[in-house]
Structure formats: structure tokens, C-alpha cells
C-alpha positions as a Markdown table, in Angstrom:
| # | Residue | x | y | z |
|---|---|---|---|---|
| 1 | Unk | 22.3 | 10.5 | 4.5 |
| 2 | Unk | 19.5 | 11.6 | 2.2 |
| 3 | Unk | 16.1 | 11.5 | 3.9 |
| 4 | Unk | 14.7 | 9.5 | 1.3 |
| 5 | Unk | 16.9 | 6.7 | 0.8 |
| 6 | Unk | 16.3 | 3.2 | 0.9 |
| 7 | Unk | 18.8 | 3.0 | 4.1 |
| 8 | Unk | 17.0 | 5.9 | 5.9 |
| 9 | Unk | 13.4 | 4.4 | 5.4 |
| 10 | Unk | 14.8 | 1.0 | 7.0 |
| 11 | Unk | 16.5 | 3.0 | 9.7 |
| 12 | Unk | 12.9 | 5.2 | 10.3 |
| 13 | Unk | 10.6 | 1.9 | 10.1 |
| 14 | Unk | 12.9 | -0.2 | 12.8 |
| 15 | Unk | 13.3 | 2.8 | 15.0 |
| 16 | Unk | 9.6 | 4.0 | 14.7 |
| 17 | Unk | 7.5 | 0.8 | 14.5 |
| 18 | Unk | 9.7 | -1.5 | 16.5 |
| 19 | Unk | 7.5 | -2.3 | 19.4 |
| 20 | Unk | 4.5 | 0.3 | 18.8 |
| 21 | Unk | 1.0 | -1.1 | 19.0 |
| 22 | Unk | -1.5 | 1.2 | 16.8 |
| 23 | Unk | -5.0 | 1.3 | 16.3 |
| 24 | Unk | -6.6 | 0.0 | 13.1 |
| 25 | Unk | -6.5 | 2.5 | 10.4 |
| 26 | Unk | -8.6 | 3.2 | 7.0 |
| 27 | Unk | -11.1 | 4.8 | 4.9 |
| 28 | Unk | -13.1 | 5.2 | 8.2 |
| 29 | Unk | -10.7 | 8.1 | 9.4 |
| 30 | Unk | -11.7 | 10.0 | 7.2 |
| 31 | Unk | -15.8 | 9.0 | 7.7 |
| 32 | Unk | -16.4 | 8.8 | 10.9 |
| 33 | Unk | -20.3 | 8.8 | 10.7 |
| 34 | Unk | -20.1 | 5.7 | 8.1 |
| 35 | Unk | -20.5 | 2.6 | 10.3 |
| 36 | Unk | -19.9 | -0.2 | 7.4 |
| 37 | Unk | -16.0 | -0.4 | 8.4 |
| 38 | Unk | -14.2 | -2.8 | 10.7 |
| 39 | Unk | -14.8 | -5.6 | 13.0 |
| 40 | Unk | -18.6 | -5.5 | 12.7 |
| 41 | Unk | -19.0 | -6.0 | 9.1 |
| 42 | Unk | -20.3 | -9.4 | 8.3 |
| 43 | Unk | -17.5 | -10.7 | 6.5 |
| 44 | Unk | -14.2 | -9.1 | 6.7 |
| 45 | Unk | -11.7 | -10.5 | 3.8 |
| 46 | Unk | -8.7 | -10.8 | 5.3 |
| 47 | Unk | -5.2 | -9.3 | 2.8 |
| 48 | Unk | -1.6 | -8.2 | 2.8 |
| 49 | Unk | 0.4 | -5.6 | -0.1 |
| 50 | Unk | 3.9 | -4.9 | -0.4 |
| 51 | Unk | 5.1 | -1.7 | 0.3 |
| 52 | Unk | 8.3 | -2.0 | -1.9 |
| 53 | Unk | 10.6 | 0.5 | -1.0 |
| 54 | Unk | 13.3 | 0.4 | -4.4 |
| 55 | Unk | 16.9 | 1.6 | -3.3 |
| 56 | Unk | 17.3 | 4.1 | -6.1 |
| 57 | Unk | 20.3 | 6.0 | -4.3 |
| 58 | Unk | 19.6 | 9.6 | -2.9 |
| 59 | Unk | 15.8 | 9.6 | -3.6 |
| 60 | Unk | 14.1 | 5.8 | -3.3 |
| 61 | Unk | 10.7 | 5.0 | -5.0 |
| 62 | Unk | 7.6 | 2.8 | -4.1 |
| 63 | Unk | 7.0 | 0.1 | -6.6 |
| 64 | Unk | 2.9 | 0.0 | -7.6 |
| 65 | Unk | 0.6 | -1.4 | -10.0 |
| 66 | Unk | -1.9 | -0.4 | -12.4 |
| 67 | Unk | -4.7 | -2.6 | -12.1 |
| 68 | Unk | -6.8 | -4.3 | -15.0 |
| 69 | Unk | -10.0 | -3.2 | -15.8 |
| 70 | Unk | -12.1 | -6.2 | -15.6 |
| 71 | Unk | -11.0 | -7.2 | -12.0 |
| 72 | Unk | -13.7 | -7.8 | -9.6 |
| 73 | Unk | -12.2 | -5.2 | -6.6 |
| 74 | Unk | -10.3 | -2.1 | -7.4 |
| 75 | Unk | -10.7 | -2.8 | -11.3 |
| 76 | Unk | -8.1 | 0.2 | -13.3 |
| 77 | Unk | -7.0 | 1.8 | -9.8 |
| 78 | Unk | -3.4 | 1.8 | -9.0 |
| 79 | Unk | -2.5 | -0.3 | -6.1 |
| 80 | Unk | 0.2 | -1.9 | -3.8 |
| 81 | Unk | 0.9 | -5.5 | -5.1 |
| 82 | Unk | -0.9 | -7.8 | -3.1 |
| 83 | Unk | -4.4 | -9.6 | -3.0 |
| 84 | Unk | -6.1 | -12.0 | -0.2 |
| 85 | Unk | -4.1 | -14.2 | 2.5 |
| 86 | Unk | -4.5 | -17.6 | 1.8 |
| 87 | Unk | -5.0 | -20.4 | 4.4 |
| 88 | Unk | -1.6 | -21.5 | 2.8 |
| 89 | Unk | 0.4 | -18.3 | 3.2 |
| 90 | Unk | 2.9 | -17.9 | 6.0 |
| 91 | Unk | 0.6 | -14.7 | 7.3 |
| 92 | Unk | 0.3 | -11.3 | 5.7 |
| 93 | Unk | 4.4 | -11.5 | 5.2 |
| 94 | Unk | 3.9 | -14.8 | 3.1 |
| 95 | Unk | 0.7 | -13.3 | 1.4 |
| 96 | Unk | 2.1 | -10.2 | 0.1 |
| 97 | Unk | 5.6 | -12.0 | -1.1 |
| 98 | Unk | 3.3 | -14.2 | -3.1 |
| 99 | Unk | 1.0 | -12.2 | -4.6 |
| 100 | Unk | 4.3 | -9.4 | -5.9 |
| 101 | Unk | 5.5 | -12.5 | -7.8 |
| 102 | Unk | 2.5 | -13.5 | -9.1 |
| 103 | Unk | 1.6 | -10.4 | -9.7 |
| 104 | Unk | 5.1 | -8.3 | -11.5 |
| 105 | Unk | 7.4 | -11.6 | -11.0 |
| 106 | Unk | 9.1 | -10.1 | -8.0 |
| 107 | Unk | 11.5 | -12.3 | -6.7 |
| 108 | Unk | 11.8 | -13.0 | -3.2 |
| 109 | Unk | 15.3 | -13.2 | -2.1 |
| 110 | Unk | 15.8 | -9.3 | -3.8 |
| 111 | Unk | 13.1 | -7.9 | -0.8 |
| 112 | Unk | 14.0 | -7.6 | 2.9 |
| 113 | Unk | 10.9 | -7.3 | 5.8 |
| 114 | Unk | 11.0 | -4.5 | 8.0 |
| 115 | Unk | 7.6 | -4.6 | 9.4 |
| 116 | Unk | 4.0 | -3.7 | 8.8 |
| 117 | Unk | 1.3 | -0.9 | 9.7 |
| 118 | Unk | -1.3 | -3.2 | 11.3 |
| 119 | Unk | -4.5 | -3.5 | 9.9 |
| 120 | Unk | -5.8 | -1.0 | 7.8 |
| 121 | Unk | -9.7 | -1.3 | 7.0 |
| 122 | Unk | -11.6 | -0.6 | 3.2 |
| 123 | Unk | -14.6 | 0.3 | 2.7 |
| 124 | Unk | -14.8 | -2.4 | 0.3 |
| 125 | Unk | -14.8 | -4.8 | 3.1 |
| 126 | Unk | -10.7 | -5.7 | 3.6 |
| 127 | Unk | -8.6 | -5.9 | 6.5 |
| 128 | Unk | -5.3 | -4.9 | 4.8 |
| 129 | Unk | -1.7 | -6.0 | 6.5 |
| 130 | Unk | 0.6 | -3.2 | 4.8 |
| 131 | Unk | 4.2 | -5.0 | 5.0 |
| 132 | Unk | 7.0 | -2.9 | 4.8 |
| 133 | Unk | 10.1 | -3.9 | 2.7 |
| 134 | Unk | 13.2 | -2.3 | 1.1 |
| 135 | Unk | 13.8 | -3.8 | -2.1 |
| 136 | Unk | 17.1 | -4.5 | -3.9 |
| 137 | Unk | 17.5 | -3.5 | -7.7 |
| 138 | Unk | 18.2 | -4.3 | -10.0 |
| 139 | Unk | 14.7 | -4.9 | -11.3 |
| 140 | Unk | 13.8 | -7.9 | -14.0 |
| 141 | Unk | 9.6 | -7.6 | -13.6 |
| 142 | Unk | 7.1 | -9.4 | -15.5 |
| 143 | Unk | 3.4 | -8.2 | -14.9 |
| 144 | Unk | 1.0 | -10.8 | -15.1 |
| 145 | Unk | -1.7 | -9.3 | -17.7 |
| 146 | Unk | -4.5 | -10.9 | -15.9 |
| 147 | Unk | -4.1 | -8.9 | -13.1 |
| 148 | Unk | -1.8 | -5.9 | -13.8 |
| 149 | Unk | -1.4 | -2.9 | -16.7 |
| 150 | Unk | 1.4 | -1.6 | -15.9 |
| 151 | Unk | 4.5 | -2.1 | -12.7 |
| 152 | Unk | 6.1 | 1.4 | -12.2 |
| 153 | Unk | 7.8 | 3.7 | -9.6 |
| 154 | Unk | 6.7 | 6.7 | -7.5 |
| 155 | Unk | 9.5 | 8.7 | -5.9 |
| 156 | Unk | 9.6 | 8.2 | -2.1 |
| 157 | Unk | 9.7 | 12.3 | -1.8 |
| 158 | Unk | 6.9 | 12.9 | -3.4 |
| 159 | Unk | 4.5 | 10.1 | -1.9 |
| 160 | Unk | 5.8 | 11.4 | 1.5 |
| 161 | Unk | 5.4 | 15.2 | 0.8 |
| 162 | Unk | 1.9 | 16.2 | 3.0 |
| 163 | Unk | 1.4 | 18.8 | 0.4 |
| 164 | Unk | 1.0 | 16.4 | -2.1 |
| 165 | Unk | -2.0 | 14.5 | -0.4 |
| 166 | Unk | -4.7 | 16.3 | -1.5 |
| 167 | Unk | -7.9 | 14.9 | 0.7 |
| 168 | Unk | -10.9 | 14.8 | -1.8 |
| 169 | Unk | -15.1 | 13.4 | -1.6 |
| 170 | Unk | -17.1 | 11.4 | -3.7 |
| 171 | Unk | -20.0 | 9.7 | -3.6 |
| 172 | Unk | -19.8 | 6.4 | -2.7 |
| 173 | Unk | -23.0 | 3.5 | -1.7 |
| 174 | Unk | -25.0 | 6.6 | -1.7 |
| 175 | Unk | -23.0 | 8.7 | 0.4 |
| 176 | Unk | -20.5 | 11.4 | 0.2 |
| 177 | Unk | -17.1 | 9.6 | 1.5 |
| 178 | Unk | -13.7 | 11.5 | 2.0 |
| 179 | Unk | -10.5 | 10.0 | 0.4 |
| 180 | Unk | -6.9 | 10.9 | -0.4 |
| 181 | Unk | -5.3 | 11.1 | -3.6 |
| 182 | Unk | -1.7 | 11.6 | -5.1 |
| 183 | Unk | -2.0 | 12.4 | -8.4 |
| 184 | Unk | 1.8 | 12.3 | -9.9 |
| 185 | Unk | 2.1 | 12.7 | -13.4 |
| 186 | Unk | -0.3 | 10.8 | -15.4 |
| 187 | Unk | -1.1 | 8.8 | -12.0 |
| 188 | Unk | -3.7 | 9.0 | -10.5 |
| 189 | Unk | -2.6 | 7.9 | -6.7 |
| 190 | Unk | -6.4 | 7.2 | -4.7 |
| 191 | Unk | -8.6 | 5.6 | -2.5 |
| 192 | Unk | -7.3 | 2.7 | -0.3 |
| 193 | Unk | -3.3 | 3.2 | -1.8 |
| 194 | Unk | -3.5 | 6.6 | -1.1 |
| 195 | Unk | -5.1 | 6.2 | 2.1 |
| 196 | Unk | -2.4 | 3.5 | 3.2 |
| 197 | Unk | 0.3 | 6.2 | 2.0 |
| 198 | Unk | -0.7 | 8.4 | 4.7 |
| 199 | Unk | -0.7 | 6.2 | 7.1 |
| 200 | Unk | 2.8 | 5.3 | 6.4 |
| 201 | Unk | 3.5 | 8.9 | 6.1 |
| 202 | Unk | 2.0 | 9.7 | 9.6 |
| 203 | Unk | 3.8 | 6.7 | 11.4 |
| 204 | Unk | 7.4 | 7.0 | 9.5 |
| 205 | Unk | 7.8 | 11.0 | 8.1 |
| 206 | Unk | 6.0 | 12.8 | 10.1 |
């Protein structure tokens, strides 16, 4: 079996995750001497994103988002579909299911739950759930314009290749913050969806 297949990942998540208790990750890894992260921020906005994992035979993608520029958070960054648990969502799980069909029209009964990565903190003042999830093509999408660009696919191999996260700086609030990108192609893969990337890649590939 390839490495990258659909069927591998689900094999890797349910082998590696079952059971494991982590602690929180996000852009704070990477700035340690930034305190404006985490529990002790005022107001922590509480959201989930679908990590989609496509079954494209022998080398699987990650289905993600070009945001619109006029939204209020993450405005033209490529993302993860997802957006803020409501108090009616069943939990991240509900949250992220939601927000993919509101978002590119993906149906529900075409994605199976494997998990999540716990909560993974922005500097933008999120606690993200990552949920985990193979999805089942073929693919009939419909990107909501006020939200979304563009709906595309990253190949699996090369969002969990460690030579292709490049860890850059910026300044950010005044200060020089660390990040990751993942530029592929015309992408440009950075910030918090690179950031969760590696996450996934620490807990699952490497």
C-alpha cells in the first residue's frame, strides 16, 4: 500500500491518535517569548476545519480554500474549510461538517471522521479543533463566493514532505513572529494552515 493513500492515512490516524492525549499546539511553538496565545487571552473564539483527506488512489490530496479578500479573519489566505463552533453545532465534528458545506457544498454522507489534533491556538485569538476525515470522490463542489475564491487539492506527498515546510518570520503586532509556509505551485500554503499541517505531519508522518 502506497504511503499516501487515503486508506493508509486512515490506518496512521486510528493507530497514532487513538487514545493519545497531546498538548495544545499553534503559532506559539514557534514564539515562545510571545505571551498573547492560549488560555490567558481575554477572549478565545472557539472553531473547528476539516482536514479532507480526497482518496485519489496511490497519492491522496487535502482539499483547501482560497479565502475572499474582504473577510474579516484570514482575508485572501488559503485555509482548511471551517469557521466558528456554534452553540448549535454537535462540537467541533458538527462545526467543521457545517461550515465545508456552507462553504464548497460538501456533502456530508461523502466524508468519514477519524479524529482530531486537539486544540491548536492562533495568534489571531482561535482555539482551532483540526478534525480529521477521509473523503469519498467523486467531488460535485460549489464554493460559496462570499466566503471562498477558489476549492482545490494539494497532494498529500507534498503537504507531508518536511522539506517542503520552509519555517519563515514576519513581522506581526509589532513583533518578528516565526511561521511555516508551503508554497506549491501558485499556492501560497501559510500561517495557521501551514502551521496545522505540521502538526499533522508531526503526529501522523513523522
Amino acid at each position: 500500500m502506497s504511503e499516501f493513500t487515503a486508506e493508509n492515512f486512515r490506518s496512521r490516524v486510528l493507530d497514532r491518535l487513538d487514545g493519545q492525549s497531546y498538548e495544545p499546539a499553534g503559532d506559539h511553538l514557534l514564539n515562545p517569548e510571545i505571551e498573547d496565545y492560549g488560555e490567558d487571552l481575554d477572549k478565545v473564539r472557539d472553531a473547528a476545519v476539516l482536514i479532507g483527506i480526497v482518496d485519489r488512489g496511490a497519492d491522496a490530496s487535502i482539499l483547501l480554500t482560497q479565502r475572499t479578500a474582504h473577510l474579516r479573519s484570514h482575508a485572501g489566505q488559503i485555509a482548511f474549510p471551517g469557521g466558528k463552533i456554534d452553540a448549535e453545532d454537535d462540537g467541533p465534528i458538527g462545526a467543521a461538517l457545517r461550515e465545508a458545506h456552507e462553504e464548497v457544498g460538501l456533502e456530508s454522507d461523502l466524508v468519514e471522521i477519524l479524529g482530531d489534533l486537539g486544540h491548536y491556538y492562533t495568534g489571531s485569538g482561535y482555539r482551532v479543533v483540526p478534525v480529521l476525515a477521509t473523503v469519498k470522490p467523486p467531488l460535485i463542489l460549489s464554493p460559496n463566493p462570499a466566503e471562498v475564491d477558489e476549492v482545490f487539492e494539494v497532494p498529500l506527498s507534498f503537504l507531508m514532505n518536511p522539506e517542503n515546510h520552509q519555517k519563515k518570520s514576519g513581522e506581526f503586532r509589532g513583533k518578528t513572529r516565526y511561521y511555516y509556509a508551503m508554497p506549491f505551485e501558485q499556492r501560497y500554503i501559510w500561517g495557521v494552515t501551514a502551521g496545522i499541517l505540521r502538526v499533522l505531519y508531526n503526529r501522523v508522518y513523522a
